[in-house]
N, C-alpha and C positions, 0 to 999 in steps of 0.2 A: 504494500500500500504506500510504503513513503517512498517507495521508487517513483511507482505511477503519479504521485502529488508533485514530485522533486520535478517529472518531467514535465507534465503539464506546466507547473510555477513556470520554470524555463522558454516553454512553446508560448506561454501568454507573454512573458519580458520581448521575446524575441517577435511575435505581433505586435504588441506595444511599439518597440523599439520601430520597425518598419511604419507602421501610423502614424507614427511622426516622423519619422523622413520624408512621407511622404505630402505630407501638412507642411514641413518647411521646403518643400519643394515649388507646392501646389503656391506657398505665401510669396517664393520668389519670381514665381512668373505674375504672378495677380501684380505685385508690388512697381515690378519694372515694365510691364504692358501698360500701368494704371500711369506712371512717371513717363511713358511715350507720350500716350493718349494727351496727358496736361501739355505736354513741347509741342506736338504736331498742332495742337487745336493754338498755339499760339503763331504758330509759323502759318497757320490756313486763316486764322482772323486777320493776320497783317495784311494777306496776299489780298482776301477777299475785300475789303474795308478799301483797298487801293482802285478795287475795281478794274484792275488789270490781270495777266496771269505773270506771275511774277515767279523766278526760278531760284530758289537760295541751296547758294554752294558752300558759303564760308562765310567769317568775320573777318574784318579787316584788321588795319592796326589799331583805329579809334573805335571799333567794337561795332562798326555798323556791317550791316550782313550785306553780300555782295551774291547779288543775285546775276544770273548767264543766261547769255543765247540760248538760240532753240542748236545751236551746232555746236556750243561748247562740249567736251567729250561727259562732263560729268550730268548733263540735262536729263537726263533719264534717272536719275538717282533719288531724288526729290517728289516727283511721280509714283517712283515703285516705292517709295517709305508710304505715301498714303496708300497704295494698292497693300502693301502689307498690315497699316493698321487694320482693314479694310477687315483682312483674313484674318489678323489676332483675335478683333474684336469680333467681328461679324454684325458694329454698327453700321446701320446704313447710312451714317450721315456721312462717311467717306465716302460711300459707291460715288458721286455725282460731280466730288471735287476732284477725286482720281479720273475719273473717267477726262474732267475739263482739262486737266494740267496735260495728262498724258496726249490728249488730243490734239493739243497745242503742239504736239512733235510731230505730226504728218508728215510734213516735208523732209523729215529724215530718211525718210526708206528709200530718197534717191540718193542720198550723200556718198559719193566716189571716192573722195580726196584723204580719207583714214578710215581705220581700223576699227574705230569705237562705235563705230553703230551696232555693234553686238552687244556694246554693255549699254546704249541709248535706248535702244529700241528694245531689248531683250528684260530691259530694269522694268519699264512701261507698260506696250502695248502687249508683252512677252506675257508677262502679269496680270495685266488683266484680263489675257482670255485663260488664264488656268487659274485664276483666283477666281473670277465673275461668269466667266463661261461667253464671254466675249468673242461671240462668232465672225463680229464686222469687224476685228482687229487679224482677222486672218491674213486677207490682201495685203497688207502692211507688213505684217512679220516675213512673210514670202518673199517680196519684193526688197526687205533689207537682207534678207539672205541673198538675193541675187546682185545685191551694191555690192555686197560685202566680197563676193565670188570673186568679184571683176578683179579683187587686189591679189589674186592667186598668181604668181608668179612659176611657171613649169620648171624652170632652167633650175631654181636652186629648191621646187617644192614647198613655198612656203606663202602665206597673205603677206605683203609688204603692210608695215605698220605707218609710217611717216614717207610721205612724199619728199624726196631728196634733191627737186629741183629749184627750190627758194628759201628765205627764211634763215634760219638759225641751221637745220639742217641741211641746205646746200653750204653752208659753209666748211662743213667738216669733213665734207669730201665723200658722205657715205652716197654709196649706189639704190642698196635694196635695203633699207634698216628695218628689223625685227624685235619690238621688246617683247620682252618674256609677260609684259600685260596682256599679249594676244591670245593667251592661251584660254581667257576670261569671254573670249569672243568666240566660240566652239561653239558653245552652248547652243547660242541660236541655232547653228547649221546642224545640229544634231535634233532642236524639235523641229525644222525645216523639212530636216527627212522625216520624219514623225508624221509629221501635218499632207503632205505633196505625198508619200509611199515615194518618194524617190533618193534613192542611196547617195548618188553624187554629192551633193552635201556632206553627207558623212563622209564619205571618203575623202572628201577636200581638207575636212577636219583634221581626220585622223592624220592624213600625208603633213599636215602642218606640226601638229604633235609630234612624232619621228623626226621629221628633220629636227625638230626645236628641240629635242630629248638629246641627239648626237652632236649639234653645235653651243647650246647653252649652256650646258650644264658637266660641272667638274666632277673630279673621283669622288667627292665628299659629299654630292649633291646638291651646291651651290648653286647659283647661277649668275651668268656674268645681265646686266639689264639689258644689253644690246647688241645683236650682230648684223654686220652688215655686210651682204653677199653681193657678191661682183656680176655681171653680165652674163657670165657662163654659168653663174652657180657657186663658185666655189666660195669659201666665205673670203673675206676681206678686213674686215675689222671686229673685234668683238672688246666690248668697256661697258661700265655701267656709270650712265650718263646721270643718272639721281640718285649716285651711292656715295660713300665714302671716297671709295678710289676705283679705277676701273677693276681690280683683284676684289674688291669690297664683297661681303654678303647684302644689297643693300634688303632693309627686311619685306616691305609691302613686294619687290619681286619673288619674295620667297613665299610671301604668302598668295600669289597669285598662280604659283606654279602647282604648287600641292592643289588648290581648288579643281585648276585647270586636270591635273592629269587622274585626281579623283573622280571628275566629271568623264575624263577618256575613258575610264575602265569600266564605271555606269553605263556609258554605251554599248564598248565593243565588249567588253570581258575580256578581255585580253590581260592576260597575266602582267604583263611588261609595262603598264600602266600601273599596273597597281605593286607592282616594284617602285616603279618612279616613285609614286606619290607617298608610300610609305618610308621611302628611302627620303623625301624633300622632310617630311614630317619628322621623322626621326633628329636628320640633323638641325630643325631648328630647337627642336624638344634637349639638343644635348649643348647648343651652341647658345641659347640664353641668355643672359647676364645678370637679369634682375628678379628680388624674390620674388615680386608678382606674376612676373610670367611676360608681363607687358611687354615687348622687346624696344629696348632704345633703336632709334630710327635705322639704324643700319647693322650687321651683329658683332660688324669688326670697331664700330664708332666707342670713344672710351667710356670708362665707366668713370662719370661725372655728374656730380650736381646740376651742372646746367646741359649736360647732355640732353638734346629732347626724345619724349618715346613716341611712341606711333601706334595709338590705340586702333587705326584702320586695320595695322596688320594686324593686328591682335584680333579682332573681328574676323574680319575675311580667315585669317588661320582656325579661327573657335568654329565658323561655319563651315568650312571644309572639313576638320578633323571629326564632328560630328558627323556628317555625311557618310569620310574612308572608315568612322569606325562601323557602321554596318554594311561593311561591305568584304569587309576580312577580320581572320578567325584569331588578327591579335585588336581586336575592338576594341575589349573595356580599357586600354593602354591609350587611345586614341579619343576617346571618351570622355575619361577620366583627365588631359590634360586640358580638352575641349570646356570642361566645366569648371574645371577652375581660371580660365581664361574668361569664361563667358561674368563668372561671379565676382572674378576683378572688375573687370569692365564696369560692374552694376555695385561697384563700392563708391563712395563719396570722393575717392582718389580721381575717377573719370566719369560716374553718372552725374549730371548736370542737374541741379535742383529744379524743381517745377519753379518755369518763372525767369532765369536766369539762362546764359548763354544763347540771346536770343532765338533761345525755340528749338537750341540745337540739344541731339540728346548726347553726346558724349564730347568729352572734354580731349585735349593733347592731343591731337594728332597731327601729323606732318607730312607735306605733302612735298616739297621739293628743297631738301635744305642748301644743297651747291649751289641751287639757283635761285636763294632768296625769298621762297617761293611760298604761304602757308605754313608757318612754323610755329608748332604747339598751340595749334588750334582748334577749331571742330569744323567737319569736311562732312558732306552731304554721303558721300560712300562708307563711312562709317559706322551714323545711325544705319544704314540700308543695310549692310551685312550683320551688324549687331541685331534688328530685327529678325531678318535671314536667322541668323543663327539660334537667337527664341523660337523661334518657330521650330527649327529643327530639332531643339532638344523638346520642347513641348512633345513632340512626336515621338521620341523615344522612348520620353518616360511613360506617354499614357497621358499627359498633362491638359488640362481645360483651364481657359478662364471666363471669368461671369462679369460681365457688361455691366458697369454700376448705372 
Protein backbone atom coordinates (compact mmCIF):
# COMPACT_ATOMS: atom_id res chain seq x y z
CA UNK A 1 0.00 0.00 0.00
CA UNK A 2 2.73 2.63 0.76
CA UNK A 3 4.27 1.74 -2.48
CA UNK A 4 1.12 2.37 -4.52
CA UNK A 5 0.46 5.82 -2.27
CA UNK A 6 4.41 6.76 -2.79
CA UNK A 7 3.68 6.32 -6.52
CA UNK A 8 0.61 7.86 -7.05
CA UNK A 9 2.18 11.10 -4.51
CA UNK A 10 4.96 11.14 -7.21
CA UNK A 11 2.57 10.75 -10.61
CA UNK A 12 0.24 13.80 -9.17
CA UNK A 13 3.85 16.12 -8.30
CA UNK A 14 4.91 15.00 -11.65
CA UNK A 15 1.09 16.26 -13.25
CA UNK A 16 1.40 19.15 -11.05
CA UNK A 17 4.63 19.99 -12.15
CA UNK A 18 3.66 19.70 -16.02
CA UNK A 19 0.30 22.07 -15.22
CA UNK A 20 2.31 24.44 -14.64
CA UNK A 21 4.72 24.48 -17.24
CA UNK A 22 2.28 24.41 -19.15
CA UNK A 23 0.26 27.65 -17.53
CA UNK A 24 3.72 29.46 -17.77
CA UNK A 25 3.81 28.66 -21.15
CA UNK A 26 0.38 29.39 -22.18
CA UNK A 27 1.15 33.13 -19.73
CA UNK A 28 4.12 33.74 -22.09
CA UNK A 29 2.48 33.61 -25.35
CA UNK A 30 -0.95 35.59 -23.94
CA UNK A 31 1.73 38.13 -22.33
CA UNK A 32 3.99 38.80 -25.57
CA UNK A 33 0.93 38.55 -28.26
CA UNK A 34 -1.04 40.98 -25.79
CA UNK A 35 2.49 43.48 -25.78
CA UNK A 36 2.37 43.04 -29.91
CA UNK A 37 -1.21 43.68 -30.13
CA UNK A 38 -0.72 47.33 -27.73
CA UNK A 39 2.77 48.38 -30.53
CA UNK A 40 0.92 47.39 -33.62
CA UNK A 41 -2.44 49.08 -32.68
CA UNK A 42 -0.20 52.12 -32.11
CA UNK A 43 1.99 51.96 -35.37
CA UNK A 44 -1.99 51.39 -37.24
CA UNK A 45 -3.45 54.53 -35.35
CA UNK A 46 -0.44 56.76 -36.52
CA UNK A 47 -0.69 55.34 -40.20
CA UNK A 48 -4.51 55.49 -40.05
CA UNK A 49 -5.08 59.04 -38.39
CA UNK A 50 -2.44 60.29 -41.31
CA UNK A 51 -4.85 59.20 -43.75
CA UNK A 52 -2.23 57.85 -45.86
CA UNK A 53 -0.78 54.25 -46.05
CA UNK A 54 2.38 54.85 -44.55
CA UNK A 55 5.31 52.06 -44.32
CA UNK A 56 7.49 52.11 -40.96
CA UNK A 57 10.83 50.49 -41.07
CA UNK A 58 12.87 52.02 -38.30
CA UNK A 59 13.76 55.01 -35.94
CA UNK A 60 15.85 57.55 -36.70
CA UNK A 61 18.46 59.28 -34.67
CA UNK A 62 15.99 61.87 -33.13
CA UNK A 63 13.56 58.86 -32.49
CA UNK A 64 11.12 59.73 -35.38
CA UNK A 65 10.00 56.60 -37.29
CA UNK A 66 11.09 56.44 -40.89
CA UNK A 67 8.68 55.08 -42.84
CA UNK A 68 9.72 53.53 -47.01
CA UNK A 69 8.61 53.18 -50.41
CA UNK A 70 6.56 50.72 -51.83
CA UNK A 71 10.22 49.36 -53.41
CA UNK A 72 12.30 49.76 -50.45
CA UNK A 73 13.54 45.99 -49.81
CA UNK A 74 12.11 45.89 -46.21
CA UNK A 75 8.11 47.10 -47.57
CA UNK A 76 6.77 43.92 -47.11
CA UNK A 77 7.60 43.41 -43.45
CA UNK A 78 5.31 45.86 -41.80
CA UNK A 79 2.34 44.33 -43.92
CA UNK A 80 3.00 40.67 -42.86
CA UNK A 81 3.59 41.88 -38.96
CA UNK A 82 -0.30 42.90 -39.32
CA UNK A 83 -1.12 39.77 -41.41
CA UNK A 84 0.44 37.95 -38.47
CA UNK A 85 -1.38 39.65 -35.67
CA UNK A 86 -4.12 38.86 -37.91
CA UNK A 87 -3.22 34.89 -37.31
CA UNK A 88 -2.10 35.22 -33.53
CA UNK A 89 -5.07 36.87 -32.65
CA UNK A 90 -7.72 35.92 -35.05
CA UNK A 91 -9.15 39.72 -34.41
CA UNK A 92 -10.78 40.96 -37.31
CA UNK A 93 -9.85 44.29 -36.84
CA UNK A 94 -6.51 43.53 -38.70
CA UNK A 95 -8.00 41.59 -41.60
CA UNK A 96 -8.90 45.14 -43.44
CA UNK A 97 -5.67 47.14 -42.43
CA UNK A 98 -3.45 44.00 -43.65
CA UNK A 99 -5.31 43.57 -46.53
CA UNK A 100 -4.96 47.84 -47.36
CA UNK A 101 -1.12 48.19 -46.59
CA UNK A 102 -0.35 44.82 -48.36
CA UNK A 103 -2.21 46.20 -51.33
CA UNK A 104 -0.49 49.17 -51.44
CA UNK A 105 2.50 46.74 -52.93
CA UNK A 106 0.88 45.74 -56.30
CA UNK A 107 3.21 47.15 -58.37
CA UNK A 108 5.97 44.96 -56.86
CA UNK A 109 5.40 41.76 -58.63
CA UNK A 110 6.82 43.52 -61.65
CA UNK A 111 10.14 44.64 -59.85
CA UNK A 112 13.33 43.33 -62.19
CA UNK A 113 16.20 45.23 -60.67
CA UNK A 114 16.70 42.83 -57.02
CA UNK A 115 16.31 40.08 -55.29
CA UNK A 116 13.91 41.04 -52.49
CA UNK A 117 10.71 40.78 -53.96
CA UNK A 118 10.72 37.27 -52.34
CA UNK A 119 10.87 38.79 -48.99
CA UNK A 120 8.38 41.85 -50.27
CA UNK A 121 5.84 40.04 -51.62
CA UNK A 122 6.31 36.65 -49.84
CA UNK A 123 6.01 38.84 -46.14
CA UNK A 124 2.47 40.24 -47.75
CA UNK A 125 0.57 39.18 -50.23
CA UNK A 126 2.41 35.48 -49.46
CA UNK A 127 0.54 35.92 -46.15
CA UNK A 128 -2.29 36.69 -46.63
CA UNK A 129 -3.45 34.05 -48.96
CA UNK A 130 -2.26 31.27 -46.26
CA UNK A 131 -3.28 33.32 -43.36
CA UNK A 132 -6.84 34.73 -44.87
CA UNK A 133 -7.36 32.27 -47.78
CA UNK A 134 -6.77 35.20 -50.01
CA UNK A 135 -7.60 33.75 -53.53
CA UNK A 136 -7.08 37.25 -55.54
CA UNK A 137 -3.42 37.57 -54.10
CA UNK A 138 -2.74 34.47 -56.28
CA UNK A 139 -1.83 36.45 -59.69
CA UNK A 140 0.45 38.42 -57.60
CA UNK A 141 2.46 35.86 -55.96
CA UNK A 142 2.83 34.07 -59.45
CA UNK A 143 3.92 36.88 -61.25
CA UNK A 144 6.65 37.80 -58.52
CA UNK A 145 7.95 34.59 -58.99
CA UNK A 146 8.32 35.17 -62.58
CA UNK A 147 10.21 38.90 -61.74
CA UNK A 148 12.19 37.03 -59.57
CA UNK A 149 13.13 34.17 -62.22
CA UNK A 150 14.34 36.66 -64.67
CA UNK A 151 17.45 37.32 -62.20
CA UNK A 152 18.44 33.42 -62.72
CA UNK A 153 21.74 33.68 -64.04
CA UNK A 154 22.80 29.94 -66.08
CA UNK A 155 26.43 30.41 -66.51
CA UNK A 156 27.24 30.47 -62.78
CA UNK A 157 23.60 28.81 -61.44
CA UNK A 158 22.45 31.31 -59.32
CA UNK A 159 19.51 34.72 -58.95
CA UNK A 160 21.81 37.73 -59.14
CA UNK A 161 21.03 39.78 -55.91
CA UNK A 162 22.30 43.58 -56.73
CA UNK A 163 22.49 44.98 -60.10
CA UNK A 164 26.22 45.71 -60.61
CA UNK A 165 25.84 48.36 -63.33
CA UNK A 166 25.58 51.62 -61.11
CA UNK A 167 25.46 52.98 -57.73
CA UNK A 168 27.66 51.87 -54.99
CA UNK A 169 27.93 48.50 -56.49
CA UNK A 170 29.30 49.35 -59.83
CA UNK A 171 31.95 50.64 -58.07
CA UNK A 172 33.48 47.74 -56.64
CA UNK A 173 33.95 46.09 -59.67
CA UNK A 174 31.48 43.11 -58.89
CA UNK A 175 29.82 41.35 -62.07
CA UNK A 176 27.13 38.81 -60.72
CA UNK A 177 26.89 39.79 -56.68
CA UNK A 178 25.01 37.10 -54.49
CA UNK A 179 24.38 37.64 -50.76
CA UNK A 180 23.69 34.92 -48.61
CA UNK A 181 20.04 37.02 -47.84
CA UNK A 182 18.81 35.29 -51.19
CA UNK A 183 18.49 32.25 -49.66
CA UNK A 184 15.20 34.04 -47.70
CA UNK A 185 13.82 34.46 -51.34
CA UNK A 186 13.35 30.57 -52.05
CA UNK A 187 10.41 30.55 -50.21
CA UNK A 188 8.40 32.19 -52.63
CA UNK A 189 9.53 29.90 -55.62
CA UNK A 190 8.86 26.96 -53.75
CA UNK A 191 4.85 27.94 -52.98
CA UNK A 192 5.15 29.19 -56.76
CA UNK A 193 5.45 25.45 -57.45
CA UNK A 194 2.91 24.62 -54.92
CA UNK A 195 0.26 27.12 -56.27
CA UNK A 196 1.08 26.64 -60.61
CA UNK A 197 1.97 22.40 -60.04
CA UNK A 198 4.96 23.58 -61.97
CA UNK A 199 8.52 22.38 -60.75
CA UNK A 200 10.64 24.99 -62.51
CA UNK A 201 10.47 27.06 -59.66
CA UNK A 202 11.62 24.77 -57.40
CA UNK A 203 14.26 23.62 -59.32
CA UNK A 204 15.40 27.37 -59.98
CA UNK A 205 15.47 27.38 -56.06
CA UNK A 206 17.17 24.44 -55.22
CA UNK A 207 20.20 25.05 -58.20
CA UNK A 208 20.52 28.44 -56.33
CA UNK A 209 20.83 26.68 -52.94
CA UNK A 210 23.83 24.26 -54.28
CA UNK A 211 25.62 26.67 -55.95
CA UNK A 212 25.21 29.00 -52.71
CA UNK A 213 26.01 25.97 -50.37
CA UNK A 214 29.62 25.39 -52.60
CA UNK A 215 30.66 29.12 -52.99
CA UNK A 216 29.42 30.73 -49.57
CA UNK A 217 30.11 28.90 -47.07
CA UNK A 218 33.47 27.62 -45.09
CA UNK A 219 34.67 24.22 -43.32
CA UNK A 220 33.10 25.71 -40.17
CA UNK A 221 29.91 26.60 -41.74
CA UNK A 222 30.28 30.26 -41.86
CA UNK A 223 29.55 32.22 -44.60
CA UNK A 224 31.24 34.88 -46.34
CA UNK A 225 27.99 37.88 -47.16
CA UNK A 226 28.93 38.09 -50.66
CA UNK A 227 30.08 36.41 -53.96
CA UNK A 228 30.53 37.66 -56.91
CA UNK A 229 30.77 35.56 -60.17
CA UNK A 230 32.22 36.44 -63.22
CA UNK A 231 30.72 36.01 -66.90
CA UNK A 232 31.52 32.58 -67.33
CA UNK A 233 30.52 31.58 -63.82
CA UNK A 234 33.34 31.03 -62.17
CA UNK A 235 33.32 33.02 -58.84
CA UNK A 236 35.28 36.40 -58.63
CA UNK A 237 35.02 37.89 -55.44
CA UNK A 238 33.64 36.66 -52.28
CA UNK A 239 33.62 39.60 -48.73
CA UNK A 240 31.18 40.32 -46.58
CA UNK A 241 30.13 43.79 -47.28
CA UNK A 242 27.93 44.24 -43.75
CA UNK A 243 30.29 42.37 -41.42
CA UNK A 244 33.01 43.00 -39.41
CA UNK A 245 35.76 42.09 -42.14
CA UNK A 246 35.38 40.28 -45.26
CA UNK A 247 36.74 36.80 -43.19
CA UNK A 248 33.83 38.01 -40.51
CA UNK A 249 30.97 35.62 -39.38
CA UNK A 250 28.67 38.73 -39.96
CA UNK A 251 25.52 37.23 -37.62
CA UNK A 252 21.99 38.21 -39.51
CA UNK A 253 23.95 36.24 -42.62
CA UNK A 254 24.17 33.41 -40.50
CA UNK A 255 20.87 33.70 -39.49
CA UNK A 256 19.44 33.86 -42.97
CA UNK A 257 21.35 30.84 -44.08
CA UNK A 258 20.05 28.38 -41.48
CA UNK A 259 16.32 29.77 -42.34
CA UNK A 260 17.08 29.43 -45.83
CA UNK A 261 18.42 25.96 -46.01
CA UNK A 262 15.82 24.80 -43.37
CA UNK A 263 13.40 25.83 -45.77
CA UNK A 264 15.45 23.78 -48.67
CA UNK A 265 15.16 20.51 -46.82
CA UNK A 266 11.11 21.27 -46.05
CA UNK A 267 10.84 21.07 -49.60
CA UNK A 268 13.09 18.66 -51.21
CA UNK A 269 14.03 16.21 -48.31
CA UNK A 270 17.12 16.07 -49.32
CA UNK A 271 19.44 15.06 -46.64
CA UNK A 272 22.37 17.65 -47.67
CA UNK A 273 20.17 20.48 -46.63
CA UNK A 274 19.41 19.57 -43.79
CA UNK A 275 23.23 18.89 -43.04
CA UNK A 276 23.69 22.58 -44.14
CA UNK A 277 21.26 23.87 -41.88
CA UNK A 278 22.13 21.94 -38.90
CA UNK A 279 25.62 22.35 -39.56
CA UNK A 280 24.87 26.66 -39.93
CA UNK A 281 22.88 26.13 -36.59
CA UNK A 282 25.33 24.34 -34.69
CA UNK A 283 28.06 26.73 -35.39
CA UNK A 284 26.22 29.75 -34.28
CA UNK A 285 24.95 27.64 -31.11
CA UNK A 286 28.84 27.03 -30.32
CA UNK A 287 30.31 30.51 -31.61
CA UNK A 288 28.18 32.97 -29.36
CA UNK A 289 29.40 35.27 -27.02
CA UNK A 290 26.89 36.46 -24.90
CA UNK A 291 24.98 34.88 -21.91
CA UNK A 292 21.74 35.73 -23.48
CA UNK A 293 22.01 34.12 -26.51
CA UNK A 294 21.45 37.46 -28.34
CA UNK A 295 24.45 37.58 -30.66
CA UNK A 296 26.48 40.84 -30.96
CA UNK A 297 26.07 42.20 -34.51
CA UNK A 298 28.76 40.12 -36.06
CA UNK A 299 30.27 36.71 -34.12
CA UNK A 300 33.86 37.73 -34.66
CA UNK A 301 32.95 41.64 -33.48
CA UNK A 302 34.48 42.09 -29.74
CA UNK A 303 33.14 41.41 -26.67
CA UNK A 304 32.37 45.13 -25.45
CA UNK A 305 30.13 47.32 -23.76
CA UNK A 306 29.38 49.30 -26.54
CA UNK A 307 29.48 46.43 -28.86
CA UNK A 308 25.88 46.55 -30.53
CA UNK A 309 23.76 43.10 -30.79
CA UNK A 310 21.29 42.22 -33.35
CA UNK A 311 18.11 41.16 -31.85
CA UNK A 312 16.83 40.59 -35.85
CA UNK A 313 19.28 37.68 -35.95
CA UNK A 314 18.36 36.58 -32.88
CA UNK A 315 14.62 36.38 -34.28
CA UNK A 316 15.07 35.13 -37.72
CA UNK A 317 17.66 32.33 -35.88
CA UNK A 318 14.71 31.45 -32.91
CA UNK A 319 12.32 31.04 -36.11
CA UNK A 320 14.36 28.84 -38.01
CA UNK A 321 15.67 26.63 -35.36
CA UNK A 322 12.09 26.04 -34.21
CA UNK A 323 11.09 25.01 -37.65
CA UNK A 324 14.84 22.51 -38.22
CA UNK A 325 13.83 21.31 -34.95
CA UNK A 326 10.83 19.20 -36.30
CA UNK A 327 12.38 18.24 -38.98
CA UNK A 328 15.27 16.13 -37.49
CA UNK A 329 15.71 13.48 -34.90
CA UNK A 330 18.31 15.85 -32.88
CA UNK A 331 15.01 18.50 -32.26
CA UNK A 332 14.78 19.12 -28.75
CA UNK A 333 18.61 20.55 -29.01
CA UNK A 334 17.36 22.90 -31.61
CA UNK A 335 14.37 23.64 -29.68
CA UNK A 336 15.52 24.14 -26.64
CA UNK A 337 18.03 26.89 -27.93
CA UNK A 338 15.16 28.38 -30.18
CA UNK A 339 13.21 29.17 -26.72
CA UNK A 340 15.47 30.47 -24.93
CA UNK A 341 16.37 32.89 -27.64
CA UNK A 342 12.65 33.60 -28.26
CA UNK A 343 12.26 34.29 -24.17
CA UNK A 344 15.23 36.79 -24.30
CA UNK A 345 13.94 38.45 -26.96
CA UNK A 346 10.54 38.97 -24.62
CA UNK A 347 12.69 40.11 -21.60
CA UNK A 348 12.66 43.86 -20.64
CA UNK A 349 16.43 43.73 -22.16
CA UNK A 350 14.63 43.85 -25.89
CA UNK A 351 10.68 43.63 -25.55
CA UNK A 352 9.64 47.28 -25.90
CA UNK A 353 7.07 48.48 -23.25
CA UNK A 354 3.43 49.14 -24.49
CA UNK A 355 3.79 52.74 -25.55
CA UNK A 356 7.33 53.30 -26.12
CA UNK A 357 9.78 52.63 -29.18
CA UNK A 358 7.25 54.10 -31.30
CA UNK A 359 5.12 51.01 -31.94
CA UNK A 360 8.18 49.10 -32.51
CA UNK A 361 8.03 45.62 -30.77
CA UNK A 362 11.69 44.97 -30.16
CA UNK A 363 14.45 46.93 -29.08
CA UNK A 364 18.60 46.71 -30.48
CA UNK A 365 18.96 45.66 -33.46
CA UNK A 366 21.31 46.51 -36.26
CA UNK A 367 21.05 46.76 -39.46
CA UNK A 368 24.40 47.93 -41.23
CA UNK A 369 27.05 48.87 -38.85
CA UNK A 370 30.22 49.49 -41.71
CA UNK A 371 27.86 51.58 -43.25
CA UNK A 372 26.46 53.70 -40.76
CA UNK A 373 23.53 52.24 -41.22
CA UNK A 374 20.52 51.54 -38.25
CA UNK A 375 22.60 51.00 -35.22
CA UNK A 376 20.83 49.59 -32.12
CA UNK A 377 17.72 50.19 -33.13
CA UNK A 378 14.23 48.53 -33.94
CA UNK A 379 13.89 47.25 -37.71
CA UNK A 380 10.57 46.34 -39.15
CA UNK A 381 12.09 42.45 -39.95
CA UNK A 382 12.47 41.96 -36.44
CA UNK A 383 9.19 42.33 -34.82
CA UNK A 384 8.20 40.01 -38.25
CA UNK A 385 10.24 37.06 -37.53
CA UNK A 386 9.94 37.50 -33.67
CA UNK A 387 6.08 37.04 -34.58
CA UNK A 388 7.01 34.24 -37.07
CA UNK A 389 8.75 32.79 -34.42
CA UNK A 390 5.58 33.00 -31.61
CA UNK A 391 3.65 31.54 -33.94
CA UNK A 392 5.91 28.60 -34.60
CA UNK A 393 6.54 27.79 -31.04
CA UNK A 394 2.62 28.25 -30.34
CA UNK A 395 2.42 25.27 -32.71
CA UNK A 396 4.75 23.13 -31.04
CA UNK A 397 3.66 23.36 -27.92
CA UNK A 398 -0.03 22.98 -28.45
CA UNK A 399 -0.32 26.79 -27.42
CA UNK A 400 -3.65 29.04 -27.87
CA UNK A 401 -4.35 32.55 -27.11
CA UNK A 402 -7.67 34.20 -26.06
CA UNK A 403 -8.42 37.64 -27.64
CA UNK A 404 -9.17 40.10 -24.69
Amino acid sequence: MKTVLTTLGISLLVLAGCAGQKQAESNFIQENIDNAVAQETIQTDIIEKSGKILNPRTIDKDGNIVYVPIDDWCSGFFPGNIWHMYELTGDQKWLPLAEKYTEDLDSVQYLTWHHDVGFMIGSSYLNGYRFAGKEEYKPVIIQTAKSLSTRFRPAAGVLQSWDADKGWQAERGWKCPVIIDNMMNLDLLFYVSHLTGDDKYKRLALKHADTTMQNHFRSDYSSWHVVSYNDDGTVGVKCTHQGKNDDSSWARGQAWGVYGYTSCFRESKDVRYLKQAEGIADMIMNRVKTKDLIPLWDYDAPVTAETPRDASAAAITASALIELSTLTTDGQKYFDYAENLLKNLSSSSYLAKPGENQGFILMHSTGSLPNGSEIDTPINYADYYYLEALKRYMDVKGLTYNSL
